[in-house]
Structure formats: C-alpha cells, structure tokens
C-alpha positions as CSV (number, residue, x, y, z in Angstrom):
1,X,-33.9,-14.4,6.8
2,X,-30.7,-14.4,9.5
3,X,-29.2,-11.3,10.1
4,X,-25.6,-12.3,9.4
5,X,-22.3,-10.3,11.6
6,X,-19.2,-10.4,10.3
7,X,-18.0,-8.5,13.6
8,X,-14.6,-7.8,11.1
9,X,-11.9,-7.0,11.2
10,X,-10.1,-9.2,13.2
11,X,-12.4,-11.4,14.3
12,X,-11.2,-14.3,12.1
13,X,-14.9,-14.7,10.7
14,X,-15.2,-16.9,7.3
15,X,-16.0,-13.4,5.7
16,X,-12.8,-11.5,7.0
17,X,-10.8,-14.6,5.8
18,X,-12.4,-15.0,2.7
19,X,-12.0,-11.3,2.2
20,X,-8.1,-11.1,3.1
21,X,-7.8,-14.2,0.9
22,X,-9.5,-12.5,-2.1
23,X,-7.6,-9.1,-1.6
24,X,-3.9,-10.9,-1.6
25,X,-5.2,-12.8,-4.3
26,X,-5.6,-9.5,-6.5
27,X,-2.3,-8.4,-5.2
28,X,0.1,-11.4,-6.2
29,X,-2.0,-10.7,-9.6
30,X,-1.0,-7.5,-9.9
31,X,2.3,-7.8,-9.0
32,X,2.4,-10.6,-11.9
33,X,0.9,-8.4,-14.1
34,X,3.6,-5.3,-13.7
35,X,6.2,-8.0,-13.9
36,X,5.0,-9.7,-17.3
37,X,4.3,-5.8,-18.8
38,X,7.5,-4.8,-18.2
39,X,9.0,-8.0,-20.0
40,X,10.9,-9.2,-16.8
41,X,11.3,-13.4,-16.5
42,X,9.0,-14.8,-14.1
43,X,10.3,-18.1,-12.7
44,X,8.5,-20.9,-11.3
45,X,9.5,-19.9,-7.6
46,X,8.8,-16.5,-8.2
47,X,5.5,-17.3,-9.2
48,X,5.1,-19.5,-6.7
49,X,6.2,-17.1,-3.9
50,X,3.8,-14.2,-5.0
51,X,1.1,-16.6,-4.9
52,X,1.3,-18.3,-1.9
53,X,1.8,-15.0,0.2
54,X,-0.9,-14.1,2.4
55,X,0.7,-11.3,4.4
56,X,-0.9,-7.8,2.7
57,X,1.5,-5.8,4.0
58,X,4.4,-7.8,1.9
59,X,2.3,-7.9,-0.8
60,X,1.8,-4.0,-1.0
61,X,5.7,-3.9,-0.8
62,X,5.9,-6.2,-3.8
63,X,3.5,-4.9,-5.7
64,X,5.2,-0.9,-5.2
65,X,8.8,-2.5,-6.1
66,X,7.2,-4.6,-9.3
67,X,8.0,-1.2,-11.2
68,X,11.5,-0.8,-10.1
69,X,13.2,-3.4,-9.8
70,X,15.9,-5.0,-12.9
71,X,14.9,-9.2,-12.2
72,X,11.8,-10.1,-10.5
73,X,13.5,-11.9,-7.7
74,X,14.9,-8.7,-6.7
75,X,11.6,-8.3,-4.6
76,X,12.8,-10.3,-2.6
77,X,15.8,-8.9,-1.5
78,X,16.1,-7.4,2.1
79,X,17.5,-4.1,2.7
80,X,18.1,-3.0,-1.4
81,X,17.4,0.2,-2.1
82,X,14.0,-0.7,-3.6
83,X,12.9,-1.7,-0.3
C-alpha cells in the first residue's frame, strides 16, 4: 500500500481542496438552515450566492449574521451593523 501526503494546508493537494470544498459546503448549509428556522424568504439568488461561495472566511461571516439579520439578503450588505 502507498503512503499517501497531503502536505496540507496550502499545498493545493486534491485532499485540501476536497476538504475546503466539503467544509464551505456545510457552511452555505447551515447558513440555509438558520435562515429557513427563523422563517426568513430565501430567494433564488440568495440561495444561489450561499452556495456558490467558496471563501470560509465569508462564509463564517454569513453564517454568524444568519441569526440577526431582518431579510436574508441583508448578509450581504457591506458595512451594516451586523457586519
């Protein structure tokens, strides 16, 4: 059997991007998630925007406003008070 290295992070190995994909993944989901709990309208750009996003950082940021904010596409917005 092949010892396998990941040499990660940063290394851009399939296994780091496979890993970074998985974790925004779960994010976008859970920013979803606290969205549709707390009854707010998800559109179809919204959606679209949380899922697409592969930047972790942004995604934390989402995910930490999903519980404050009044419309989901006010997690967008730069420089609100949320932010």
């Amino acid at each position: 059997m092949q010892d396998v290295v990941t040499h990660f992070p940063g290394h851009g190995t399939l296994f780091e991007e496979k890993y970074l994909e998985g974790k925004a993944e779960g994010e976008a989901k859970g920013i979803l998630r606290v969205l549709e709990v707390r009854g707010l309208a998800i559109s179809d750009d919204v959606r679209a925007r949380i899922t697409t996003c592969t930047d972790l950082d942004r995604l934390h940021d989402w995910l930490d406003r999903s519980g404050t904010v009044e419309r989901a596409e006010d997690l967008f917005v730069e420089g609100s008070p949320d932010s």
